[in-house]
N, CA, C and O atoms as CSV, one atom per row, in Angstrom:
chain,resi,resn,atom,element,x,y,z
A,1,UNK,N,N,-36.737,0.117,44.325
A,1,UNK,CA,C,-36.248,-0.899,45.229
A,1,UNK,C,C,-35.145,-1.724,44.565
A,1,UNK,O,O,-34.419,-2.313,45.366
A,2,UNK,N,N,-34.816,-1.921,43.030
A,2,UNK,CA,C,-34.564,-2.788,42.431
A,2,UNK,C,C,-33.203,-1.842,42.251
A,2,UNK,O,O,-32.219,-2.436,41.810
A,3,UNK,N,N,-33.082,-0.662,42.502
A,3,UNK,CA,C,-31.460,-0.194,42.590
A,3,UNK,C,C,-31.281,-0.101,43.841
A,3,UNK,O,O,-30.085,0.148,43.692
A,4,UNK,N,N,-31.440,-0.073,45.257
A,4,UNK,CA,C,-31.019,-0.431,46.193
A,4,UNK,C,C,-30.293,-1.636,46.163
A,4,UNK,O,O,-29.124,-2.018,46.224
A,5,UNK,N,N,-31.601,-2.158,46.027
A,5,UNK,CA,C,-31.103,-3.724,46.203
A,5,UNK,C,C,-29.246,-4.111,44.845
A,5,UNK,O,O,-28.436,-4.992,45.132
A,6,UNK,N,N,-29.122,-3.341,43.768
A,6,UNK,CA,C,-28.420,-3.680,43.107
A,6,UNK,C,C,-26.891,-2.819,44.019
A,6,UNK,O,O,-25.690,-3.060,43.897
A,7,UNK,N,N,-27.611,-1.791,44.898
A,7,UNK,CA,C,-26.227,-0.957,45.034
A,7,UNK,C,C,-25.719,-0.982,46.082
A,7,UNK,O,O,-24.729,-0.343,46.436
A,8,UNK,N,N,-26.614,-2.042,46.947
A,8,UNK,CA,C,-25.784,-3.190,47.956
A,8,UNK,C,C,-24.974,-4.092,47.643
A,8,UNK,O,O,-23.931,-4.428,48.205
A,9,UNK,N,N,-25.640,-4.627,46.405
A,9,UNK,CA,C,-24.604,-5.760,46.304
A,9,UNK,C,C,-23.326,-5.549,45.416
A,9,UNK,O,O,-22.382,-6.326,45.269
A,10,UNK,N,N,-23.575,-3.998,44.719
A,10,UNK,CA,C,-22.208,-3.694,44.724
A,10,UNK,C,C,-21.000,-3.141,45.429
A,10,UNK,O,O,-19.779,-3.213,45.283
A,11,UNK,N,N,-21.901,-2.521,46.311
A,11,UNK,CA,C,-20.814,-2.091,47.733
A,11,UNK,C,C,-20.710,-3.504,48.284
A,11,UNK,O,O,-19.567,-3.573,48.737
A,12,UNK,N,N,-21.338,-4.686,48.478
A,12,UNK,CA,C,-20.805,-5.610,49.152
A,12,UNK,C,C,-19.885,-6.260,48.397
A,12,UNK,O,O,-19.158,-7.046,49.004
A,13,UNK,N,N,-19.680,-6.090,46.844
A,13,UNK,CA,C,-18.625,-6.846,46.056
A,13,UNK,C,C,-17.630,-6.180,46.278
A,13,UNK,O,O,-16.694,-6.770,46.817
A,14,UNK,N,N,-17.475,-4.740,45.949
A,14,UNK,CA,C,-16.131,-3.541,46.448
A,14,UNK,C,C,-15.326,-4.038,47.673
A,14,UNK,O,O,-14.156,-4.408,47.774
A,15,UNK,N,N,-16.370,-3.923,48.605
A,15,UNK,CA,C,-15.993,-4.071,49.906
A,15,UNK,C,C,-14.970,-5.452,49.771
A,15,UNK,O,O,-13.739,-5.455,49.794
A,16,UNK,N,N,-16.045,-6.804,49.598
A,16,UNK,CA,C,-15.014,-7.895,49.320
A,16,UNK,C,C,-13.586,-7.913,48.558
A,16,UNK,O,O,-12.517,-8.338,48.996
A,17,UNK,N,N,-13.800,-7.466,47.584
A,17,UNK,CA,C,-12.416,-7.605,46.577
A,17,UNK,C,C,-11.622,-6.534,47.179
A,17,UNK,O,O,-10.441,-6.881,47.215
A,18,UNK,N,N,-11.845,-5.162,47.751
A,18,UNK,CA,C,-10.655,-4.542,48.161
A,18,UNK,C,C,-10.103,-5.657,49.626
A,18,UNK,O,O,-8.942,-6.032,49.791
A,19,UNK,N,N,-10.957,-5.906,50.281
A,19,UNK,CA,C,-10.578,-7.132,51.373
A,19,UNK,C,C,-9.920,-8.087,50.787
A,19,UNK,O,O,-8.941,-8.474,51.424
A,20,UNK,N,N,-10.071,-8.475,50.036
A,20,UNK,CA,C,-9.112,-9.739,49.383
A,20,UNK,C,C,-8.190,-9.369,48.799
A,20,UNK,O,O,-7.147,-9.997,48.979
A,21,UNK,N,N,-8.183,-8.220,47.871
A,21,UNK,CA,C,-6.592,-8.085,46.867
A,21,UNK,C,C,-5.841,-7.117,48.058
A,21,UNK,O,O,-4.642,-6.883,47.908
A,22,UNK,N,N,-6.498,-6.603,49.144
A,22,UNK,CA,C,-5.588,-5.592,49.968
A,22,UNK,C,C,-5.125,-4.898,49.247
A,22,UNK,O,O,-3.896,-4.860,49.193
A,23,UNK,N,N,-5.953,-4.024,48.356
A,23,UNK,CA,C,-6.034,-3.014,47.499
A,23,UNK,C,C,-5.850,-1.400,48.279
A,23,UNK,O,O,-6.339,-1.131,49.376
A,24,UNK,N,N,-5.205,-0.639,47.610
A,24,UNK,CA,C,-5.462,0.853,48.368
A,24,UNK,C,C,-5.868,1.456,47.909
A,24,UNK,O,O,-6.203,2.516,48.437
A,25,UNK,N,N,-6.076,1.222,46.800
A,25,UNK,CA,C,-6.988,2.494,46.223
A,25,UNK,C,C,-8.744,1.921,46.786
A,25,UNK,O,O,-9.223,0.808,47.006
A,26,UNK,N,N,-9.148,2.964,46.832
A,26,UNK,CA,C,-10.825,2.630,47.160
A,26,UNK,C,C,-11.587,3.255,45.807
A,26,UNK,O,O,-11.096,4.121,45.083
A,27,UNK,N,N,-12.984,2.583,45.613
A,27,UNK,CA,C,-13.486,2.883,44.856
A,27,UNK,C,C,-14.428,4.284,44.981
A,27,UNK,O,O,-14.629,4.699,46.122
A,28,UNK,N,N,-14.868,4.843,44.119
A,28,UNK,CA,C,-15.551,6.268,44.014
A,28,UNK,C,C,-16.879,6.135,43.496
A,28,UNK,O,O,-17.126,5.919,42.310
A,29,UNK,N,N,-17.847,6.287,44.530
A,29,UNK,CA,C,-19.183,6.000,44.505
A,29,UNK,C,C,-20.002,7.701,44.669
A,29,UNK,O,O,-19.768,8.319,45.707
A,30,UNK,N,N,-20.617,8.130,43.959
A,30,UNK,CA,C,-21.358,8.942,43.119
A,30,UNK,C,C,-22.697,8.798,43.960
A,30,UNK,O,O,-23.055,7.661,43.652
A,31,UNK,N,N,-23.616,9.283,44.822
A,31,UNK,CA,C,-24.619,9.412,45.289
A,31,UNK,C,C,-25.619,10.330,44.492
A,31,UNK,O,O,-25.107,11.400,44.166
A,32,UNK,N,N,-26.686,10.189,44.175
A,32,UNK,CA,C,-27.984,11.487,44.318
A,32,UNK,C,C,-28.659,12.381,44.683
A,32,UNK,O,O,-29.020,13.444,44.178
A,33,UNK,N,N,-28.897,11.643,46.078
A,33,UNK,CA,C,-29.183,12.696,46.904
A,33,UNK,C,C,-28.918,12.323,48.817
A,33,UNK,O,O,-28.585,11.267,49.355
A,34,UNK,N,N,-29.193,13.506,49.345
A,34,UNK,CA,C,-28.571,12.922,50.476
A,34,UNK,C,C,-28.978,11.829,51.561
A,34,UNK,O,O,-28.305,11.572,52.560
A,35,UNK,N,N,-30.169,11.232,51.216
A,35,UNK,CA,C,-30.406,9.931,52.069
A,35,UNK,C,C,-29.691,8.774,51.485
A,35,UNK,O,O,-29.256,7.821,52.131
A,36,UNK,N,N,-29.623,8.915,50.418
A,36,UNK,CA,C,-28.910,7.624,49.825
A,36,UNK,C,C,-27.441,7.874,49.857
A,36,UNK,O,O,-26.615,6.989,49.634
A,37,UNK,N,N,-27.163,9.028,50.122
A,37,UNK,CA,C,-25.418,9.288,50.466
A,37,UNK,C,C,-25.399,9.055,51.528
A,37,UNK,O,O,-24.353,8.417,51.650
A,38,UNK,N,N,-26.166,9.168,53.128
A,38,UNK,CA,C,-25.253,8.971,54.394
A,38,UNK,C,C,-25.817,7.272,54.242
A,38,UNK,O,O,-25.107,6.441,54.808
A,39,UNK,N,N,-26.816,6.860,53.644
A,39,UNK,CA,C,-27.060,5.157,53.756
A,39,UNK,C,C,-26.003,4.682,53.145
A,39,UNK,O,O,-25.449,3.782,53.776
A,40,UNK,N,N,-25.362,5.056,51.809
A,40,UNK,CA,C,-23.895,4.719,51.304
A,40,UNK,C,C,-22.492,4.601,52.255
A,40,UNK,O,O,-21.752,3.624,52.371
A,41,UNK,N,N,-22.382,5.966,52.907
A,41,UNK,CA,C,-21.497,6.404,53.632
A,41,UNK,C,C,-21.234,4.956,54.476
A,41,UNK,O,O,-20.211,4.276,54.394
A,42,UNK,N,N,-22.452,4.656,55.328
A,42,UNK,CA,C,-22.470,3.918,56.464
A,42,UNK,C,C,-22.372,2.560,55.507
A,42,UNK,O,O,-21.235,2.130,55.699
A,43,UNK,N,N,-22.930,1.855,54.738
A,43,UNK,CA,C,-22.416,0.856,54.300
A,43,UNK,C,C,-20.853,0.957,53.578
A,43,UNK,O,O,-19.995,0.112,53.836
A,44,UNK,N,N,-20.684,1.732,52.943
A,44,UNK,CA,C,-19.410,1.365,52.527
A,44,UNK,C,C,-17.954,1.871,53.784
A,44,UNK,O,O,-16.885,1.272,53.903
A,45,UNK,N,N,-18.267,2.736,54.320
A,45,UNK,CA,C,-17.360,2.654,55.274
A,45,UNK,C,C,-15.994,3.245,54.721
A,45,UNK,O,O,-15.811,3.760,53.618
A,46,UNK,N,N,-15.092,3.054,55.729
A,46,UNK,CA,C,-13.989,3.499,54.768
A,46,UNK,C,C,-13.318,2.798,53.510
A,46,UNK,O,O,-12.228,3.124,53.039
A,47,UNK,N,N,-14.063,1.879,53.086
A,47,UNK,CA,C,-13.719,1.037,51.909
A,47,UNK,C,C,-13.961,1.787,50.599
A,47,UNK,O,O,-13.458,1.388,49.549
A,48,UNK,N,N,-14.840,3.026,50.676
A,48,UNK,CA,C,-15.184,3.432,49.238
A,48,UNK,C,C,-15.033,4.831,49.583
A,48,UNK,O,O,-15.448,5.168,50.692
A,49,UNK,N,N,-14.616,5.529,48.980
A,49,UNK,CA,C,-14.829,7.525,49.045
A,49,UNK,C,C,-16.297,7.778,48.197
A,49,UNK,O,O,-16.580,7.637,47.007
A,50,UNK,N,N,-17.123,8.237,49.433
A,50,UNK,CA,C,-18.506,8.455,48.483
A,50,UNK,C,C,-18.693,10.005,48.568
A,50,UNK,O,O,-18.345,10.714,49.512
A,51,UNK,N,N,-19.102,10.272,47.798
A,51,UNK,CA,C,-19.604,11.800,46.836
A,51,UNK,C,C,-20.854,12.074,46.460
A,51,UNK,O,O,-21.408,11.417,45.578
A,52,UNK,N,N,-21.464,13.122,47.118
A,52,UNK,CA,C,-23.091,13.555,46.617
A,52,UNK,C,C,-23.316,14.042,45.859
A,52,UNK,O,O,-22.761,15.114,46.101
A,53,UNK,N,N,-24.001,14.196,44.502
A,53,UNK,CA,C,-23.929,15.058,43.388
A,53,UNK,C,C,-24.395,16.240,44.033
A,53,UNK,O,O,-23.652,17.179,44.319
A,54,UNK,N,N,-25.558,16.205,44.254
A,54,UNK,CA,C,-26.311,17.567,44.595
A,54,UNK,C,C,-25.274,18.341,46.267
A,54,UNK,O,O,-24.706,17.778,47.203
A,55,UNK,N,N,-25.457,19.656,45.945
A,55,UNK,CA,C,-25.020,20.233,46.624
A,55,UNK,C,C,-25.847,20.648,48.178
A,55,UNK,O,O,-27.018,20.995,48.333
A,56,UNK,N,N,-24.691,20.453,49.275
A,56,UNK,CA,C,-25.592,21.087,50.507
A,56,UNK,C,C,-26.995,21.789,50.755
A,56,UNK,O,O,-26.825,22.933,51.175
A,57,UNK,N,N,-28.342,21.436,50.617
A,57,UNK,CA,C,-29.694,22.107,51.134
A,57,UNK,C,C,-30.246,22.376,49.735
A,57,UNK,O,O,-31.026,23.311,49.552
A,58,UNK,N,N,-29.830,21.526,48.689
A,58,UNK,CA,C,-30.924,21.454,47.362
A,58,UNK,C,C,-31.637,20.907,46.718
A,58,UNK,O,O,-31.153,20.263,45.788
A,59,UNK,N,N,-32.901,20.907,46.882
A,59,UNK,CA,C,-34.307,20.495,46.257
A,59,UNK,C,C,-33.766,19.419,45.430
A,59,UNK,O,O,-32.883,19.759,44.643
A,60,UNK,N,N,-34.196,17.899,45.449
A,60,UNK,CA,C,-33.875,17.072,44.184
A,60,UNK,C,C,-34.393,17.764,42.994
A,60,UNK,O,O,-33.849,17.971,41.909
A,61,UNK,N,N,-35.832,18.151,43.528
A,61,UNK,CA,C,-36.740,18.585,42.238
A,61,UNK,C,C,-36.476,20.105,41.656
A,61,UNK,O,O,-37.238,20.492,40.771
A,62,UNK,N,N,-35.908,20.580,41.906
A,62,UNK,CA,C,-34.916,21.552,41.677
A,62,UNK,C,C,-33.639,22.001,40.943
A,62,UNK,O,O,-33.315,23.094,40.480
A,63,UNK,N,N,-32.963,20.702,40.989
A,63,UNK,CA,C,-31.231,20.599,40.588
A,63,UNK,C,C,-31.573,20.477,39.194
A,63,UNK,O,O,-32.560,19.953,38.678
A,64,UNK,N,N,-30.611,21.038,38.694
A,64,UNK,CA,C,-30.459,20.978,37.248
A,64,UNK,C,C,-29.159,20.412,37.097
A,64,UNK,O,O,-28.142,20.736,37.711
A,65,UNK,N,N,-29.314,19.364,36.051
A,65,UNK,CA,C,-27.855,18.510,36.014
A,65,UNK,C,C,-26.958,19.186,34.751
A,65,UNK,O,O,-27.446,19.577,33.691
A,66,UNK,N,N,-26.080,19.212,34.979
A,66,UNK,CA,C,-24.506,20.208,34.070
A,66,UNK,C,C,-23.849,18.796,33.585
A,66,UNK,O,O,-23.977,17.628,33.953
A,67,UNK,N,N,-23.269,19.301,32.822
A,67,UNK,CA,C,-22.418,18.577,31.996
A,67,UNK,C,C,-21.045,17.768,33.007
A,67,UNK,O,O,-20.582,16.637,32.854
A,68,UNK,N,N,-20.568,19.076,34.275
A,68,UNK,CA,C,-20.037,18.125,34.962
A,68,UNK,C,C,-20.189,17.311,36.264
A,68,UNK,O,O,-19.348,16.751,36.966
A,69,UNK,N,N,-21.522,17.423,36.362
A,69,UNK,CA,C,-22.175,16.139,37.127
A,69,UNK,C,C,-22.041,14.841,36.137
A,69,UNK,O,O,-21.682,13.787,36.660
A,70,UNK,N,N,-22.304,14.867,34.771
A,70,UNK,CA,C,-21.880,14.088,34.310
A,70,UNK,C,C,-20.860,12.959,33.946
A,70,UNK,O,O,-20.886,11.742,33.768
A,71,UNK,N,N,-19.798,14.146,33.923
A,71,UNK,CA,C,-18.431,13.352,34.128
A,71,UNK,C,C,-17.779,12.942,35.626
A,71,UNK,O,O,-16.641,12.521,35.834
A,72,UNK,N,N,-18.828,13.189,36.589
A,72,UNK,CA,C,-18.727,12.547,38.212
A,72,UNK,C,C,-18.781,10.901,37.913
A,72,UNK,O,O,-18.731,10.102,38.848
């Protein structure tokens, strides 16, 4: 609960400061798995480009993490 709660209030800081500096670049937010990517999606909106590590229809408990999930 205690990273939800932290990864709201960093999409709500993103969100703010690209609103205020009228920034174009958007920030690049890194998901886990896919409930917490379309709950991302929908909070950040088009303010952030979000990205799922795991690939289309794969087991969390399953994935094996690579070196370049890492550098995501």
């Amino acid at each position: 609960m205690t990273r939800v709660l932290w990864c709201v209030g960093l999409a709500t800081i993103l969100t703010l400061l690209n609103q205020a500096l009228g920034a174009e670049l958007r920030p690049r937010i890194v998901t886990s798995f896919f409930p917490i990517y379309c709950w991302t999606v929908n909070v950040a909106g088009e303010f952030a480009d979000v990205e799922n590590l795991l690939p289309g229809r794969v087991d969390p408990h399953a994935y094996s993490f690579t070196t370049s999930d890492a550098r995501k």
